[in-house]
C-alpha positions in Angstrom: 128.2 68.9 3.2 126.3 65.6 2.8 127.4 62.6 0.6 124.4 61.8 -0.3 121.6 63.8 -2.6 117.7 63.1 -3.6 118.1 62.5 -7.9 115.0 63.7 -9.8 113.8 60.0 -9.7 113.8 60.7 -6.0 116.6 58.2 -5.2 118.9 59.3 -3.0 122.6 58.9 -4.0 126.0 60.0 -4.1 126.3 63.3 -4.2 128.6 63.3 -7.1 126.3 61.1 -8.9 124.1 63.9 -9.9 127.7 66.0 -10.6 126.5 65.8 -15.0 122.9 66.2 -15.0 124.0 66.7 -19.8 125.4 63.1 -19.3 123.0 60.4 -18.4 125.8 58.0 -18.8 127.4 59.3 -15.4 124.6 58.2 -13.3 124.1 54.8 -14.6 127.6 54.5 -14.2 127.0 55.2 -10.4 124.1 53.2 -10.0 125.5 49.9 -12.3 129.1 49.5 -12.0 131.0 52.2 -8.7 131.6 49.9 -5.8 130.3 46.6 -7.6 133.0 44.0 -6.7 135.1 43.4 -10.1 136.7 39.4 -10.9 137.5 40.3 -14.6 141.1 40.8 -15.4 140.0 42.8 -18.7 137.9 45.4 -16.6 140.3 46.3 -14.1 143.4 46.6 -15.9 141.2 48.7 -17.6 139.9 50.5 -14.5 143.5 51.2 -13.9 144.8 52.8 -16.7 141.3 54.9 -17.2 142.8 56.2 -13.3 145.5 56.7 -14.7 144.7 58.9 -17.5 142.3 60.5 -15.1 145.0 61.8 -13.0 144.8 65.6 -13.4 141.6 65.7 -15.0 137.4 64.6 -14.1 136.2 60.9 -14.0 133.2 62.9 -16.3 135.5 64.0 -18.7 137.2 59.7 -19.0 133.9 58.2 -19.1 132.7 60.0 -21.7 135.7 58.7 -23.6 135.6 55.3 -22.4 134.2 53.6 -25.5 137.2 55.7 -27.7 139.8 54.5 -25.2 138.6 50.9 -25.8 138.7 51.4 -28.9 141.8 52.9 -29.4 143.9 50.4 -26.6 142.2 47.0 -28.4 139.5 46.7 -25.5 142.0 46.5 -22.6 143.5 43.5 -24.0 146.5 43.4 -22.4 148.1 40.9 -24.5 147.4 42.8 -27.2 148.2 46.2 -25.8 151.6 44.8 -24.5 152.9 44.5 -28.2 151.9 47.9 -29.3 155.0 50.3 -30.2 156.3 53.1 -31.4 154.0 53.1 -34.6 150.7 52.8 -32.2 152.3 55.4 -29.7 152.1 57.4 -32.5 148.6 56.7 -33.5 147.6 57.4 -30.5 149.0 60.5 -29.9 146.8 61.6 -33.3 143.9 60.5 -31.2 141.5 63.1 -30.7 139.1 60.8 -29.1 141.4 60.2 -26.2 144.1 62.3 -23.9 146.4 62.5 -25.9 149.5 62.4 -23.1 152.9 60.8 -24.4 153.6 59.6 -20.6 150.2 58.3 -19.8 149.5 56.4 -22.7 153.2 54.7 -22.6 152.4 53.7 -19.4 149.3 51.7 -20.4 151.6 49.9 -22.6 154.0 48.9 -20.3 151.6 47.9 -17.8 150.0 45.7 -20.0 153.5 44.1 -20.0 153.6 44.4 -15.8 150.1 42.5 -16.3 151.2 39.5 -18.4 154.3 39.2 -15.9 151.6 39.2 -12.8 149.2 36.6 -15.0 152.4 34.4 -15.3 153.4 35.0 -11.0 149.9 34.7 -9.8 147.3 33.2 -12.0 145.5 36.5 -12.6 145.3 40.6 -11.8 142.8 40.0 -9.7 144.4 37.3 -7.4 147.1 39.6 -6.9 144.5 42.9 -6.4 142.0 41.2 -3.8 145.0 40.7 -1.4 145.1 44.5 -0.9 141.2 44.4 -0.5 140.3 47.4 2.1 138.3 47.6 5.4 136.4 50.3 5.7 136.8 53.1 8.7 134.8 56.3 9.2 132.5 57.8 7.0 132.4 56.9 3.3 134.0 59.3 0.8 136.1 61.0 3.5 139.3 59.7 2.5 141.9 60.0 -0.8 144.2 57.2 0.4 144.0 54.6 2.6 146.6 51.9 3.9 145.6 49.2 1.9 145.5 51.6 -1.4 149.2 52.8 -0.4 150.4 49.7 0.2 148.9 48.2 -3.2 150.9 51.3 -5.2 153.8 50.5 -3.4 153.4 46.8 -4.6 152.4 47.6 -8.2 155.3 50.0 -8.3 158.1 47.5 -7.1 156.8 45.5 -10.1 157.1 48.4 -12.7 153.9 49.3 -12.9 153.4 53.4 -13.9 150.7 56.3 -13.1 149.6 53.9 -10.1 149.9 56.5 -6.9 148.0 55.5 -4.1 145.0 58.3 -4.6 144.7 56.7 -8.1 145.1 53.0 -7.0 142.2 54.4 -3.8 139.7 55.4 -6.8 140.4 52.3 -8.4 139.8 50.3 -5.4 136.1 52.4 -5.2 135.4 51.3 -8.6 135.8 48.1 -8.2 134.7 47.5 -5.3 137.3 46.2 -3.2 135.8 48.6 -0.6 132.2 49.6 -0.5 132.2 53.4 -0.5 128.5 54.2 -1.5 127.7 57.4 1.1 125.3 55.9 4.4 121.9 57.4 2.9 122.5 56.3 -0.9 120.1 53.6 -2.3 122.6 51.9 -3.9 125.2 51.2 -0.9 124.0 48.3 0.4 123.3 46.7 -3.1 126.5 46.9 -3.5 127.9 45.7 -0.1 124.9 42.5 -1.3 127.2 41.6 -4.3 130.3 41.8 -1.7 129.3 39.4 0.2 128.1 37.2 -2.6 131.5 37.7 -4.3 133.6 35.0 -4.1 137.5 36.0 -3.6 140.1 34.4 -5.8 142.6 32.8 -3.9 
């Protein structure tokens, strides 16, 4: 089956782009942000846990609870969300706005802890993260894992970092752009592989 589908606005792109024609949101979150190269340690320790709490679930069903997440974890702050106990685990947990998952949403609190230790060892997240930036082989959207995503869990792992298996820390890496993943006929592929090679790598 192709990766790649004509929209209604006769675009072609990703086929799972078009996957919630009810929720307009999905699409522009294709088009605006998927595969974009990402410098902001705020976004993807938020990417992250949002993977995370995907894990079992749709990508649908997390971003149309993105702005409640947000919300509910102090924007992504991880300074913030790194002194959050048991009273906000509980909070949370009364949440109907999120997933409501005892393990999941811990784990967003002690990687927000993980992520002030990394700040402290290496500057930023994202210092640490482009290290484990991956090349491309075969087709796009043929793969779960790749070497670079497995070798970036293992390495988030060793440092206590939870709910960060390599098919989640692989999605991540779409997201954010660390690999350019648009399918070969979609409009937006090579705008995105423009702002790669515009994007300046921290070192």
């Amino acid at each position: 089956m192709s990766k790649q589908i004509v929209s209604a606005d006769g675009k072609p792109r990703c086929r799972w782009a078009s996957a919630a024609p009810g929720f307009p949101g999905y699409q522009a979150y294709h088009d605006k942000e998927w595969g974009y190269p990402v410098l902001d340690d705020r976004r993807l320790f938020e990417k992250l846990c949002l993977e995370g709490f995907q894990s079992g679930l749709s990508w649908r069903t997390i971003l149309a609870k993105r702005d409640n997440f947000r919300a509910a974890f102090a924007g992504f702050d991880f300074d913030k969300v790194a002194r959050f106990g048991a009273r906000e685990v509980k909070r949370l947990l009364a949440d109907a706005g999120i997933v409501r998952h005892r393990g999941k949403i811990e784990a967003v609190i002690n990687n927000a802890k993980r992520a002030r230790e990394m700040v402290k060892a290496h500057g930023s997240l994202a210092a640490f993260i482009w290290r484990y930036e991956a090349t491309q082989s075969g087709k796009p959207q043929t793969v779960s894992t790749t070497a670079e995503s497995i070798a970036l869990s293992k390495a988030l792992k060793k440092l206590g970092w939870k709910f960060v298996g390599p098919t989640t820390v692989y999605a991540f890496m779409q997201a954010m752009g660390l690999v350019n993943d648009h399918a070969d006929g979609c409009v937006f592929r090579a705008q995105a592989e423009k702002a790669r090679k515009k994007f300046r790598r921290p070192r």
